[in-house]
mmCIF file of the N, C-alpha and C atoms, coordinates in Angstrom:
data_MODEL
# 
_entry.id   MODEL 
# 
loop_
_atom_site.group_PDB 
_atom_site.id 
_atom_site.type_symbol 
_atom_site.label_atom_id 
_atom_site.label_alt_id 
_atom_site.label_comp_id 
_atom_site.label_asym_id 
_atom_site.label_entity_id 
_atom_site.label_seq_id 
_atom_site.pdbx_PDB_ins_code 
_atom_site.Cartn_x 
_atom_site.Cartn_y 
_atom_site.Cartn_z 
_atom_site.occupancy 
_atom_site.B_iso_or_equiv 
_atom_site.pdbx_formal_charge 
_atom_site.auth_seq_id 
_atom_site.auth_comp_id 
_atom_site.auth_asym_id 
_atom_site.auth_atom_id 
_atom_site.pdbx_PDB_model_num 
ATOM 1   N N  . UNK A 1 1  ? 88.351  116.021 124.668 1.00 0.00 ? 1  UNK A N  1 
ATOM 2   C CA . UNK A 1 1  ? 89.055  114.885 124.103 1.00 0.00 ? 1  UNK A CA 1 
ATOM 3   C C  . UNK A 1 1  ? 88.491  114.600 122.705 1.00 0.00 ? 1  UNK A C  1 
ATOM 4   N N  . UNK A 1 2  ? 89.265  114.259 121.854 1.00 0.00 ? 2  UNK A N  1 
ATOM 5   C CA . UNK A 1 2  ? 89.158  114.188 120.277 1.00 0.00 ? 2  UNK A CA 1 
ATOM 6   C C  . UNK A 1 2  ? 88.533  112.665 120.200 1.00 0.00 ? 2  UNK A C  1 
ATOM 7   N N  . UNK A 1 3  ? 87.130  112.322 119.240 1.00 0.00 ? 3  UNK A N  1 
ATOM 8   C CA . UNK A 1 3  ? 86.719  111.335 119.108 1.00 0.00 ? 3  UNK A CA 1 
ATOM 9   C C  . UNK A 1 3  ? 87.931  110.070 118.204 1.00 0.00 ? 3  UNK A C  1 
ATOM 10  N N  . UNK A 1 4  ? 87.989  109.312 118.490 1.00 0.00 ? 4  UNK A N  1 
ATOM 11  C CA . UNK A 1 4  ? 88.905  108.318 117.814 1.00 0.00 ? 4  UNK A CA 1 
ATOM 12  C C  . UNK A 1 4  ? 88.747  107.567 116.596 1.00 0.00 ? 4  UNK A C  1 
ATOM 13  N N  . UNK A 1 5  ? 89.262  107.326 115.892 1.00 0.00 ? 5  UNK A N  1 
ATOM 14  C CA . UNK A 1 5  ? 88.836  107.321 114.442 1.00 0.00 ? 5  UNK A CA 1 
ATOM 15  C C  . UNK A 1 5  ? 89.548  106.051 113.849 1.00 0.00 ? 5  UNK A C  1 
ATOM 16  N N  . UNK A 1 6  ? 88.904  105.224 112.982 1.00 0.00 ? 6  UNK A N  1 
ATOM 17  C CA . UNK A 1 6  ? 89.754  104.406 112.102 1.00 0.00 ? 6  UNK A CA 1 
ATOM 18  C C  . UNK A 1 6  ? 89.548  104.368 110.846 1.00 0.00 ? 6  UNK A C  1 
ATOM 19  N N  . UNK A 1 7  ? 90.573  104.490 109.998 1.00 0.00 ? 7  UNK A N  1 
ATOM 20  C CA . UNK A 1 7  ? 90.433  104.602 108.298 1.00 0.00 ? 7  UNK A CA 1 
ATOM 21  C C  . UNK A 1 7  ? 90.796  103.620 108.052 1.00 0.00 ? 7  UNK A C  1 
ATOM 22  N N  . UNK A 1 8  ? 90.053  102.622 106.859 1.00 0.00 ? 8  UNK A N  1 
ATOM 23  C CA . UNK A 1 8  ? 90.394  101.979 106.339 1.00 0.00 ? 8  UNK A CA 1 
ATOM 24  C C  . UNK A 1 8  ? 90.552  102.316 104.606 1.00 0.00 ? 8  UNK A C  1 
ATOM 25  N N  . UNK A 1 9  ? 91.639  101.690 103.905 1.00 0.00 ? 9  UNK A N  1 
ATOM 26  C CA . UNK A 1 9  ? 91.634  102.139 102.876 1.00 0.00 ? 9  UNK A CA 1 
ATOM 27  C C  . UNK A 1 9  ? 92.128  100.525 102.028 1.00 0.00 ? 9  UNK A C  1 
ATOM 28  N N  . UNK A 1 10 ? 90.958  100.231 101.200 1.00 0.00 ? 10 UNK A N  1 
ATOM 29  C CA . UNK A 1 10 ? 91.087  98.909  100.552 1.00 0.00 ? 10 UNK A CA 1 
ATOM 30  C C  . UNK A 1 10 ? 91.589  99.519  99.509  1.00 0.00 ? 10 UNK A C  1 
ATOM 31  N N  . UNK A 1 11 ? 92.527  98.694  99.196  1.00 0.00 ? 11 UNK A N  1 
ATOM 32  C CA . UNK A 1 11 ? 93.072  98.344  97.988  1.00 0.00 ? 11 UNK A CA 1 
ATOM 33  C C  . UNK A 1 11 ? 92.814  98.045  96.885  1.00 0.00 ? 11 UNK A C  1 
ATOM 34  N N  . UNK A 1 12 ? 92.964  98.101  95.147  1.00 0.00 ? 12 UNK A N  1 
ATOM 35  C CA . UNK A 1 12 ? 92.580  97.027  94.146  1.00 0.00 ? 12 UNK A CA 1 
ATOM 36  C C  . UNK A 1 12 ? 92.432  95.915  94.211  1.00 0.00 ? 12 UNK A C  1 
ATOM 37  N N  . UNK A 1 13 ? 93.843  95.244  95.152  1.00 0.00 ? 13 UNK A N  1 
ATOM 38  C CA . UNK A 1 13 ? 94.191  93.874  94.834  1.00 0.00 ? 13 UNK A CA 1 
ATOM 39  C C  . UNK A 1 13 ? 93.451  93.355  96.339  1.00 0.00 ? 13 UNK A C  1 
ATOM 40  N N  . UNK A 1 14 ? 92.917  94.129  97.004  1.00 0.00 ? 14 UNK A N  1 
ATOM 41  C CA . UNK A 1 14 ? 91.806  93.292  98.321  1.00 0.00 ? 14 UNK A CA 1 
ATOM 42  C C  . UNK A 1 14 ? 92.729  93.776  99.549  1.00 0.00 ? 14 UNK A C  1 
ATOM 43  N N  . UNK A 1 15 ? 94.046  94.331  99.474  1.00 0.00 ? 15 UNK A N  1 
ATOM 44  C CA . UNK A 1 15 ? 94.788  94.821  100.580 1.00 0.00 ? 15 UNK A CA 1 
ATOM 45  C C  . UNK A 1 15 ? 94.146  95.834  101.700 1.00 0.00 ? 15 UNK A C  1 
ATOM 46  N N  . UNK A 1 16 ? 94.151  95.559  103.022 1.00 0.00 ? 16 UNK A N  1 
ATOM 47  C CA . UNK A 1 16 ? 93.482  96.933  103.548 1.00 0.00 ? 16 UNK A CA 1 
ATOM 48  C C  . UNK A 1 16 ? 94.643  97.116  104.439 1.00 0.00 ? 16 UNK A C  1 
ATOM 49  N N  . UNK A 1 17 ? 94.446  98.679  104.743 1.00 0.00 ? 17 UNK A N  1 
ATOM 50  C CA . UNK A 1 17 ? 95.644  99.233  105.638 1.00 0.00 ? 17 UNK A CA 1 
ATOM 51  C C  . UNK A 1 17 ? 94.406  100.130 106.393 1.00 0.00 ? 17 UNK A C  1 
ATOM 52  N N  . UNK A 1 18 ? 94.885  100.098 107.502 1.00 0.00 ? 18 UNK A N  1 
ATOM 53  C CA . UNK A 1 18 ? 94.269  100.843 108.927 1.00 0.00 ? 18 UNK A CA 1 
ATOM 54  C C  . UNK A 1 18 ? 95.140  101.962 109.060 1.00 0.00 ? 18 UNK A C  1 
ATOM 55  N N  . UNK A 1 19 ? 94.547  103.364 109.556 1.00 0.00 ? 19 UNK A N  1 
ATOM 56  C CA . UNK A 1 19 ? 95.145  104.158 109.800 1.00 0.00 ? 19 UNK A CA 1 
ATOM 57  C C  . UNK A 1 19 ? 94.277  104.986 111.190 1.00 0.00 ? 19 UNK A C  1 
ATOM 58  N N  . UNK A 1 20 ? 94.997  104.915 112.891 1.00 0.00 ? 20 UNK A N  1 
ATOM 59  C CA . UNK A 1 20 ? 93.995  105.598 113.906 1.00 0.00 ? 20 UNK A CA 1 
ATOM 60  C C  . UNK A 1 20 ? 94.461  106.971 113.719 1.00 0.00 ? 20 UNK A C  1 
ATOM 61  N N  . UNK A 1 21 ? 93.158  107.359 114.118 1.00 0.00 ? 21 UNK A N  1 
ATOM 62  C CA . UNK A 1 21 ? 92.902  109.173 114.148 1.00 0.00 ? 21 UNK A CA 1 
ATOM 63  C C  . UNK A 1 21 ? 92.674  109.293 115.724 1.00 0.00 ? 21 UNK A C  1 
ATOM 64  N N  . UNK A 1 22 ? 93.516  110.385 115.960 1.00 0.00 ? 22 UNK A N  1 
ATOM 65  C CA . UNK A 1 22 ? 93.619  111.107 117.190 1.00 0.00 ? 22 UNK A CA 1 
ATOM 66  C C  . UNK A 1 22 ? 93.396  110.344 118.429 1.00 0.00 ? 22 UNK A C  1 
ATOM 67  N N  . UNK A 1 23 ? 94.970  109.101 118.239 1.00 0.00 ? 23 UNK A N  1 
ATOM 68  C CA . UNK A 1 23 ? 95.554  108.901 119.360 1.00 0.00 ? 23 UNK A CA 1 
ATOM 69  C C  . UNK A 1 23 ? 96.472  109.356 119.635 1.00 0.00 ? 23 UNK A C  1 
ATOM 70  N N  . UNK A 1 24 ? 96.704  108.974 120.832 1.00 0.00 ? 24 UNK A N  1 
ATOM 71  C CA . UNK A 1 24 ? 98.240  109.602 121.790 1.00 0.00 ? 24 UNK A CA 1 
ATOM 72  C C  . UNK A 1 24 ? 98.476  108.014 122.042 1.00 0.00 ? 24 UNK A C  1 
ATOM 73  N N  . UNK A 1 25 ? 99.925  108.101 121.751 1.00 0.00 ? 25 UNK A N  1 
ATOM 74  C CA . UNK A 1 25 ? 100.731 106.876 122.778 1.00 0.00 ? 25 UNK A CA 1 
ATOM 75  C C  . UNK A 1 25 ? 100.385 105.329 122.502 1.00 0.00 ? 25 UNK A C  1 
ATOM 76  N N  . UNK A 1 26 ? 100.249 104.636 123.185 1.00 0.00 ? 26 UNK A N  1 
ATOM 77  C CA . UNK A 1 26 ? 100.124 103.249 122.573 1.00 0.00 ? 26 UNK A CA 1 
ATOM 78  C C  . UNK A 1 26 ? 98.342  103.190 122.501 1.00 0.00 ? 26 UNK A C  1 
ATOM 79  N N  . UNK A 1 27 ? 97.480  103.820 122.816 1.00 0.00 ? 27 UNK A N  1 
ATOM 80  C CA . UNK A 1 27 ? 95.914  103.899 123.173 1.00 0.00 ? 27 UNK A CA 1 
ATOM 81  C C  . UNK A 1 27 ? 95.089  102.940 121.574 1.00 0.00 ? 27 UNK A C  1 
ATOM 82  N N  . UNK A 1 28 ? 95.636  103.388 120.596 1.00 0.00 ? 28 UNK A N  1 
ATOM 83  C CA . UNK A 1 28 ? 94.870  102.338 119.164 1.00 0.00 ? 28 UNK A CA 1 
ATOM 84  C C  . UNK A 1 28 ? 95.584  101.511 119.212 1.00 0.00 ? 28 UNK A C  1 
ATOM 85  N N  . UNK A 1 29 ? 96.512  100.566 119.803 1.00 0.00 ? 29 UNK A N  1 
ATOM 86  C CA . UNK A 1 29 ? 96.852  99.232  119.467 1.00 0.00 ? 29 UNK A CA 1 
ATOM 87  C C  . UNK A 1 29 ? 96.347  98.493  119.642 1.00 0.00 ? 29 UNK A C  1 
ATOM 88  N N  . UNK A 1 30 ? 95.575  98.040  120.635 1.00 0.00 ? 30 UNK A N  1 
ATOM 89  C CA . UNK A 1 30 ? 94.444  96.619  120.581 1.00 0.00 ? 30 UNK A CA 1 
ATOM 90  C C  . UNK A 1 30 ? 93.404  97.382  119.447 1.00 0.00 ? 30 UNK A C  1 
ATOM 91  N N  . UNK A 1 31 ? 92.597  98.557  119.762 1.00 0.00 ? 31 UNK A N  1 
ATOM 92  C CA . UNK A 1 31 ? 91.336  99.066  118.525 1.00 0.00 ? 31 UNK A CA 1 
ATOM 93  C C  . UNK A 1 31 ? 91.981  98.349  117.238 1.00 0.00 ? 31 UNK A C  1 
ATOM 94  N N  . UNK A 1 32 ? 92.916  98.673  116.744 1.00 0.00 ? 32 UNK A N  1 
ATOM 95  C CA . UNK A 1 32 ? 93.386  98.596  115.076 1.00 0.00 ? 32 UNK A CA 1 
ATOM 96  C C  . UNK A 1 32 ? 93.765  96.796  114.825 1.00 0.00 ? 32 UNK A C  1 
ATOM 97  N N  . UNK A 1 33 ? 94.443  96.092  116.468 1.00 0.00 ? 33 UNK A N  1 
ATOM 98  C CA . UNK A 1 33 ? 94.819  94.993  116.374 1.00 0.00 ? 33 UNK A CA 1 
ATOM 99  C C  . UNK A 1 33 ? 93.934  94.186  116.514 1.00 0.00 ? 33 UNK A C  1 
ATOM 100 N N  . UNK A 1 34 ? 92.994  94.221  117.085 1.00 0.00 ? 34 UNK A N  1 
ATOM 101 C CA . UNK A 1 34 ? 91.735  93.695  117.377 1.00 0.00 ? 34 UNK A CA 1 
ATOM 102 C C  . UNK A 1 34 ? 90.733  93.827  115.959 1.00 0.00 ? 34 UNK A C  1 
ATOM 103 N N  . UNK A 1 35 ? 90.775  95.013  115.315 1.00 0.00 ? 35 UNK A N  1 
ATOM 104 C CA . UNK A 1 35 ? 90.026  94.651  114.010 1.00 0.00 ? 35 UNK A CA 1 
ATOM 105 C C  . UNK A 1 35 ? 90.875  94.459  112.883 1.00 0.00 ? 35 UNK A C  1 
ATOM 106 N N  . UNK A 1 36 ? 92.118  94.418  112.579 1.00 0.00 ? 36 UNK A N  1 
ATOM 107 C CA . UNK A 1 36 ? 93.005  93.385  112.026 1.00 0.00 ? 36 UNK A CA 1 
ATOM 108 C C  . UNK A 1 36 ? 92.857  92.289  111.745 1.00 0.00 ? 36 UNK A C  1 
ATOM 109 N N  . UNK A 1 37 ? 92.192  91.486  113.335 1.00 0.00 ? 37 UNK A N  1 
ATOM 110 C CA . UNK A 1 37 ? 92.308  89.778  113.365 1.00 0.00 ? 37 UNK A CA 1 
ATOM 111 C C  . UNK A 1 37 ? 91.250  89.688  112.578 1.00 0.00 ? 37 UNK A C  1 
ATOM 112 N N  . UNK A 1 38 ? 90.008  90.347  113.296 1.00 0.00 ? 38 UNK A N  1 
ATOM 113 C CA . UNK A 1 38 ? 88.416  90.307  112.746 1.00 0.00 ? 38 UNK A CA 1 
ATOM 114 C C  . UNK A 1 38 ? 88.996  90.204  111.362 1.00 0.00 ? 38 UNK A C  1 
ATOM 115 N N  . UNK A 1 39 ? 89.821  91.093  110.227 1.00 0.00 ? 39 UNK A N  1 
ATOM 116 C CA . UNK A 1 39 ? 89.820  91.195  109.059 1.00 0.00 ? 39 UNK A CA 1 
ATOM 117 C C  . UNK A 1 39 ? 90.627  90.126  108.377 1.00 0.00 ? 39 UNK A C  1 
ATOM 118 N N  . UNK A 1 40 ? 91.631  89.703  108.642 1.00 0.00 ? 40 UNK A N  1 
ATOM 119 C CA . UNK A 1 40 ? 91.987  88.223  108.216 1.00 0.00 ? 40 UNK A CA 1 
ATOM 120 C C  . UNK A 1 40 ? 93.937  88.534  108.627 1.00 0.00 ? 40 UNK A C  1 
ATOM 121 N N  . UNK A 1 41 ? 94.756  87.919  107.720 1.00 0.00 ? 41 UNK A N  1 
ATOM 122 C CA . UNK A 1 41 ? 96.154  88.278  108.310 1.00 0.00 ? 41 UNK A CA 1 
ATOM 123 C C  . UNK A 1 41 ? 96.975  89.370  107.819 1.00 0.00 ? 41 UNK A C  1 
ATOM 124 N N  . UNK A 1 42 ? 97.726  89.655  109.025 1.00 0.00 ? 42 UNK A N  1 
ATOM 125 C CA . UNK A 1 42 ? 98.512  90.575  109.703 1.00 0.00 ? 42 UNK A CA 1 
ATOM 126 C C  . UNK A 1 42 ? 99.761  90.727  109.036 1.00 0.00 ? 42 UNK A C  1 
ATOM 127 N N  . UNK A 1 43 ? 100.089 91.387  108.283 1.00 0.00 ? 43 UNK A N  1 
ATOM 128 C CA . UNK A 1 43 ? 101.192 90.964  107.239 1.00 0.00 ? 43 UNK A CA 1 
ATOM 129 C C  . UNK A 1 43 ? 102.434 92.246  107.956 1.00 0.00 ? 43 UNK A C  1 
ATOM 130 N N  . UNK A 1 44 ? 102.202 93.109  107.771 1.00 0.00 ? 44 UNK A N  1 
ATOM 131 C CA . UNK A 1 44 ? 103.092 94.367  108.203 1.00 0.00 ? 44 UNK A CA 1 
ATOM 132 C C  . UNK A 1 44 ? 102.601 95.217  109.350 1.00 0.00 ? 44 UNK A C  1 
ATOM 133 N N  . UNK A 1 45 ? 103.181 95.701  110.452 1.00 0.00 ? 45 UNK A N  1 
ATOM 134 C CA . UNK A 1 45 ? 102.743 96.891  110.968 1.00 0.00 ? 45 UNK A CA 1 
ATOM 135 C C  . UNK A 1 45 ? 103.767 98.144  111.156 1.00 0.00 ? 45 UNK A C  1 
ATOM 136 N N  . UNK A 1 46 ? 103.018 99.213  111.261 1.00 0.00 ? 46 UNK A N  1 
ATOM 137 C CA . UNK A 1 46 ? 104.181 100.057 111.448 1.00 0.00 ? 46 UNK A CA 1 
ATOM 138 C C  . UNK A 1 46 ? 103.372 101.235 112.422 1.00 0.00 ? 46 UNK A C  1 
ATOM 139 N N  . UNK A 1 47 ? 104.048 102.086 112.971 1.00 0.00 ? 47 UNK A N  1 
ATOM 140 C CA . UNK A 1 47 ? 103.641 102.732 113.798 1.00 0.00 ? 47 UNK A CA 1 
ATOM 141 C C  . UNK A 1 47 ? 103.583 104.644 113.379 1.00 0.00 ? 47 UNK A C  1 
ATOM 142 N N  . UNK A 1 48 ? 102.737 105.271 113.339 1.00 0.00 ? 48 UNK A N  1 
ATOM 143 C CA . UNK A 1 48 ? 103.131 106.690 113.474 1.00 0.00 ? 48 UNK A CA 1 
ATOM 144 C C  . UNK A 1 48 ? 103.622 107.480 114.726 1.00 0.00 ? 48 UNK A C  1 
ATOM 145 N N  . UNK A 1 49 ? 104.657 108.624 114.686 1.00 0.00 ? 49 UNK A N  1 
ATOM 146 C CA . UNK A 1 49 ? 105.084 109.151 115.491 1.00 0.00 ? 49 UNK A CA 1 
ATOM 147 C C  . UNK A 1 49 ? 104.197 109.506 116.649 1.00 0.00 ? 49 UNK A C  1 
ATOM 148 N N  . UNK A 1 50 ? 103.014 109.664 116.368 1.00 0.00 ? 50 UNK A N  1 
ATOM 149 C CA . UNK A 1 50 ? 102.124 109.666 117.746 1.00 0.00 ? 50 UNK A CA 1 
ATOM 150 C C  . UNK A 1 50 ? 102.492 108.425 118.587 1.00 0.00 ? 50 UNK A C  1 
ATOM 151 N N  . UNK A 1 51 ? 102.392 106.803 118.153 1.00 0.00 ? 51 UNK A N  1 
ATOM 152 C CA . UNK A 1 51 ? 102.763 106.270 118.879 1.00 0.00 ? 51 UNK A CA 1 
ATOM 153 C C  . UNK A 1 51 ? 103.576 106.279 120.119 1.00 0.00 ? 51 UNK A C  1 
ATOM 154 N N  . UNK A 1 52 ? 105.072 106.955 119.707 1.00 0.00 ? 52 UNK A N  1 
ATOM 155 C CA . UNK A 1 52 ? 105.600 106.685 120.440 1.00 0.00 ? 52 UNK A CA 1 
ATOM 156 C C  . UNK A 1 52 ? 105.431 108.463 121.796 1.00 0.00 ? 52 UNK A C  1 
ATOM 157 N N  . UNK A 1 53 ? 104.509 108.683 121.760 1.00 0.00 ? 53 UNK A N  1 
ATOM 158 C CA . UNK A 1 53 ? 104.159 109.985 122.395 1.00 0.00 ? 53 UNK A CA 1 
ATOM 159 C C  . UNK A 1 53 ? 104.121 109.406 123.621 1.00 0.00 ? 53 UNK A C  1 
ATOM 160 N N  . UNK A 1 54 ? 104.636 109.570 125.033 1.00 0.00 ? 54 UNK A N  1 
ATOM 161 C CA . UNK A 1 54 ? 104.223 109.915 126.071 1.00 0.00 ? 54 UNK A CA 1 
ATOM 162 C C  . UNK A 1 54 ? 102.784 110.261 126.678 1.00 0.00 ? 54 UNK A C  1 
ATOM 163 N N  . UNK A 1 55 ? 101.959 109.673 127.317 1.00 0.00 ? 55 UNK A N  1 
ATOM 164 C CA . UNK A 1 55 ? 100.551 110.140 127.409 1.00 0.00 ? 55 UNK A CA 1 
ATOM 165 C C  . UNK A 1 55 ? 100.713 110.628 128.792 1.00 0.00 ? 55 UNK A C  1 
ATOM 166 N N  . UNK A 1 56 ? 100.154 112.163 128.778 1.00 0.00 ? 56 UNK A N  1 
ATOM 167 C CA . UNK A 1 56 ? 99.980  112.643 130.015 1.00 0.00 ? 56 UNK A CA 1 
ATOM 168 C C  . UNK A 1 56 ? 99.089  112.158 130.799 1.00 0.00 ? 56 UNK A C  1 
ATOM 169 N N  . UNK A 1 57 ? 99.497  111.205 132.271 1.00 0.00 ? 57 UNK A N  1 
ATOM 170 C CA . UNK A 1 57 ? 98.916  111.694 133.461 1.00 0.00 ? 57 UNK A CA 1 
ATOM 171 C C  . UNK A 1 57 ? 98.892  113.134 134.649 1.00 0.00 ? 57 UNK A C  1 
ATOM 172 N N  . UNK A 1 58 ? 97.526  113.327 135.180 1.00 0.00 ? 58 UNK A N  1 
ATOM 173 C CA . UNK A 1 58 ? 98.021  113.837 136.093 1.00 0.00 ? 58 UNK A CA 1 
ATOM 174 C C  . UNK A 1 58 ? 97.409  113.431 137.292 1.00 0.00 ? 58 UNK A C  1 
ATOM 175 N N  . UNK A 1 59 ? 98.256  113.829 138.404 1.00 0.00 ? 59 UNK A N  1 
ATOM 176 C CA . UNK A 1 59 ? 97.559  113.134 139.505 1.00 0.00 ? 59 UNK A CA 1 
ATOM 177 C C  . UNK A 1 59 ? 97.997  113.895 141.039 1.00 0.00 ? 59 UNK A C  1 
ATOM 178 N N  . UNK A 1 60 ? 96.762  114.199 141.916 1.00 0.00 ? 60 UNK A N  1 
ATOM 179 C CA . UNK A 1 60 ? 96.596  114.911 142.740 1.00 0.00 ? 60 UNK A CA 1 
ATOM 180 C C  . UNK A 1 60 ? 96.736  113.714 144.204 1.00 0.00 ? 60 UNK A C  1 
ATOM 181 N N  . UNK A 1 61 ? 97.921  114.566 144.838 1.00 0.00 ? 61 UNK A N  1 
ATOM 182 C CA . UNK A 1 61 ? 97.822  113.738 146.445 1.00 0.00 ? 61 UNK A CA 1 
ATOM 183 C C  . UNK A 1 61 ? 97.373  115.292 147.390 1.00 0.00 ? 61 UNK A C  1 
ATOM 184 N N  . UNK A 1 62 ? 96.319  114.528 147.939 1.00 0.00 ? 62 UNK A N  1 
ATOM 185 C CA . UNK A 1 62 ? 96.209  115.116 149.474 1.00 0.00 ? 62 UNK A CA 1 
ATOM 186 C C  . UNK A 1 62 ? 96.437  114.546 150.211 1.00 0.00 ? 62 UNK A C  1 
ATOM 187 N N  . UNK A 1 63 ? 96.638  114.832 151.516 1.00 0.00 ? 63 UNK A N  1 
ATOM 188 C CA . UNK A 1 63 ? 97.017  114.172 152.937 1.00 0.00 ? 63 UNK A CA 1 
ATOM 189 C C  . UNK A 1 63 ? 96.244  115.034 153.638 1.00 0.00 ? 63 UNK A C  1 
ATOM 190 N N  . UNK A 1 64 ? 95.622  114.351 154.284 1.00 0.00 ? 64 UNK A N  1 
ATOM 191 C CA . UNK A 1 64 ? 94.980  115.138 156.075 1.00 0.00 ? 64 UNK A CA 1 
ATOM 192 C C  . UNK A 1 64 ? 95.324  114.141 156.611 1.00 0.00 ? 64 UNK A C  1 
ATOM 193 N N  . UNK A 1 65 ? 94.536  114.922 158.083 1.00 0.00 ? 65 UNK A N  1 
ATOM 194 C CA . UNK A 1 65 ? 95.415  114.189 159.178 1.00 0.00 ? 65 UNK A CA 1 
ATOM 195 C C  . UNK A 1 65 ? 96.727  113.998 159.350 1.00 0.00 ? 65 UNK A C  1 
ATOM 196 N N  . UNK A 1 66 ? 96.749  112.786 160.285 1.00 0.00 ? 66 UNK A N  1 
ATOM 197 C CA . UNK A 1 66 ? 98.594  112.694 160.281 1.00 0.00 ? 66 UNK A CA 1 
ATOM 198 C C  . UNK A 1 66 ? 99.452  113.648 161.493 1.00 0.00 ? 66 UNK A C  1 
ATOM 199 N N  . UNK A 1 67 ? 100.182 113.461 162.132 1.00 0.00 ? 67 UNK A N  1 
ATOM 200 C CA . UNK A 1 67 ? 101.314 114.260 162.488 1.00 0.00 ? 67 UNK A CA 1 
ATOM 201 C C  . UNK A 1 67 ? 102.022 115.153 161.637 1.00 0.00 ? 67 UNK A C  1 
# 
């Protein structure tokens, strides 16, 4: 699994924009929204196509017993 990453890139005029590294699916929305607030207000968001990715589960049933 790829370590998770946040870029920030300040601006001249004091603007910062967040950018997450190597998510899948909705997984950086509280990380980026959560240090957003910490940073002051929330003016625009927008999402990259990873967002809207599907995140694989997988998941194993056994059964014993039983009839």
């Amino acid at each position: 699994m790829a370590n998770h990453e946040i870029i920030l890139t300040i601006g001249p005029g004091g603007t910062v924009e967040m950018e997450g590294q190597h998510y899948t699916g909705q997984a950086c929305d509280k990380d980026l929204r959560d240090l957003a607030e910490a940073l002051g207000i929330i003016e625009k968001v927008t999402h990259k196509p990873e967002f809207y990715e599907k995140v694989k589960l997988e998941a194993r049933v056994q059964q014993t017993g039983g009839k």
